[in-house]
N, C-alpha and C positions, 0 to 999 in steps of 0.2 A: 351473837349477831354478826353475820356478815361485813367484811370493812365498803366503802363505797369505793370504788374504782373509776378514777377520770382517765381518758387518754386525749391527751391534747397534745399541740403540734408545737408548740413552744415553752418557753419558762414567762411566766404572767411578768406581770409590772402589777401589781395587789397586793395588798394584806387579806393572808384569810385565814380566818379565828375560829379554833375549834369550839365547839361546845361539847357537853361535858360527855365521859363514855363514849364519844364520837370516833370513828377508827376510818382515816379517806387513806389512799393510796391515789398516788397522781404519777401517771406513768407520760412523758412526754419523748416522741418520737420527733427532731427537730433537724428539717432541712435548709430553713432559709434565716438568714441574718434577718437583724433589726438597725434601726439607727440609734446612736446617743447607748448610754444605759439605764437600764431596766433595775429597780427594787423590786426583790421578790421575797415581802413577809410572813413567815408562818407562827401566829400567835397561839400559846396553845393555853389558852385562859377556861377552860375546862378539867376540871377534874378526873384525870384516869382515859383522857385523850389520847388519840395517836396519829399521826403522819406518817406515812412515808413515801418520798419524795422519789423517782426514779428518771432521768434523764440522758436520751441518747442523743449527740450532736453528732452529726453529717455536716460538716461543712466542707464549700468549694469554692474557685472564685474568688470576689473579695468581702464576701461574705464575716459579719461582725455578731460575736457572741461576747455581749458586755453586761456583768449582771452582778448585783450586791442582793447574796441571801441571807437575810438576818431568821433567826430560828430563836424564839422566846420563849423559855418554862416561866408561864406565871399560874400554874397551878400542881398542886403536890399528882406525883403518878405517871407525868406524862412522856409519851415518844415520840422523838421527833428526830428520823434517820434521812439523811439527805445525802444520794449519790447522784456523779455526772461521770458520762465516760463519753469521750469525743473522739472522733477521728478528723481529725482536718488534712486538706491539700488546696494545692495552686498558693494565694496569699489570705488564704481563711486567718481568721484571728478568735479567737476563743480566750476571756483572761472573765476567770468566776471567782468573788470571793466569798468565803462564808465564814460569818461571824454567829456561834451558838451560844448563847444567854440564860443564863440560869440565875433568877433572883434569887433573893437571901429567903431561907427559912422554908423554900421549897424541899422537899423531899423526895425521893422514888423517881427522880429524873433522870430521864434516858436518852442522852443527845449523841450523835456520831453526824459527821460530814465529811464527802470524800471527794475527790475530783481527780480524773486520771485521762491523760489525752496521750494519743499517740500522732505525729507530726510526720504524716506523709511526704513532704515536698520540704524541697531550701528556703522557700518561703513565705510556709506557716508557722505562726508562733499562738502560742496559751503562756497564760500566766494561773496559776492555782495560788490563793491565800488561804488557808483556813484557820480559822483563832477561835479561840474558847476565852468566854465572859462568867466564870464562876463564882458565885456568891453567897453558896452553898456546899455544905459538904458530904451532904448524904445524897451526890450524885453520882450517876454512871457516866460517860464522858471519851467523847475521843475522836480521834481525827487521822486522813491522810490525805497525801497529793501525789501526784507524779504528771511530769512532763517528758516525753521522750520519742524516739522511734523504735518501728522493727527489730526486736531480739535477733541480733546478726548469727549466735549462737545455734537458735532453732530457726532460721531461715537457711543458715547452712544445710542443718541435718537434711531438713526437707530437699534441697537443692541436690543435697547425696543420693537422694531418695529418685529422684531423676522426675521429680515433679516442676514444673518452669517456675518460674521465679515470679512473674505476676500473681499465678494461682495459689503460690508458697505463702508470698505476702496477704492473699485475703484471705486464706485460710487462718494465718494468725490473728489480723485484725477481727475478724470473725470470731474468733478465741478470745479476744478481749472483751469484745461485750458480751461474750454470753456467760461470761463472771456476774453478770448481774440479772440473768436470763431466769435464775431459781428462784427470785422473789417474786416473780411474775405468774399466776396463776394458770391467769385468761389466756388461752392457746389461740386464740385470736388476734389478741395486740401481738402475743410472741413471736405468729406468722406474721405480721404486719411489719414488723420491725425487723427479722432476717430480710426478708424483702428489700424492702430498704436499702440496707448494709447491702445486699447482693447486690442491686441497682448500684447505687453508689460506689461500687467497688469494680465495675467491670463495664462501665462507661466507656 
């Protein structure tokens, strides 16, 4: 069976609960801030379920990405992969935590959450949290973050290369997200989303 593919423009503020065998991927493409923060739950109370979760933030301006992803195994079998990659500038803020939960006595569980932003300007900041809630041990399990800027290293090379220095820079920011471009099928959302990143990057 086919997994279901959403592309939506944001991270929800909902719990949504797989049923059993059920396989969504949610692909979010996200330009504009929210106010306050957003809970964003993925229950995965079906048996042999899957998720996974993919998010591109674009933020500008003073645009706010505030969000608590809680990710729950309450049934044996399930996966549930959550990434974020951001680019921010101007005084964008982006701070995501993710907490994965695996109750007792579940088995065959398969949780990963990542979040990794790169900080265009002096005055954007992200915060990355990610924690694991284990209570089981016959899971899979795992986690990363990163906050940072432009590899000064390979923006040199390129710069050597006698390519200008704006083009250098989205060339690599460009390189960052398509780290997550293979999990994507639909060549549709994938042009949807360079797009985007292009746009946003040569404003």
């Amino acid at each position: 069976m086919k997994p279901e593919i959403r592309f939506i423009d944001t991270i929800p503020n909902e719990t949504i609960t797989l049923a059993p065998k059920s396989d969504l991927i949610l692909v979010g493409l996200i330009t504009k801030g929210w106010e306050g923060t957003r809970e964003f739950i993925v229950d995965a109370s079906g048996e042999s379920s899957s998720f996974r979760g993919i998010f591109f933030v674009l933020g500008e301006k003073s645009d706010s990405f505030l969000v608590n992803i809680t990710t729950i195994h309450n049934a044996d079998n399930t996966l549930i992969h959550t990434r974020v990659r951001a680019a921010l500038t101007d005084s964008a803020v982006c701070n995501i935590s993710g907490v994965a939960k695996v109750q007792e006595k579940i088995v065959g569980a398969d949780s990963y959450f990542s979040h990794h932003t790169l900080l265009l300007s002096e005055n954007s900041s992200a915060k990355a949290a990610p924690n694991l809630e284990i209570k089981s041990d016959s899971v899979k399990a795992g986690h990363a973050a990163s906050v940072g800027k432009v590899d000064e290293e390979a923006l040199f090379y390129l710069l050597s290369r006698g390519i200008k220095e704006k083009d250098a820079k989205a060339l690599l920011v460009q390189g960052f997200f398509e780290t997550e471009m293979s999990e994507i099928e639909d060549e549709y959302i994938k042009s949807a989303i360079r797009s985007a990143i292009t746009k946003f990057l040569f404003k």
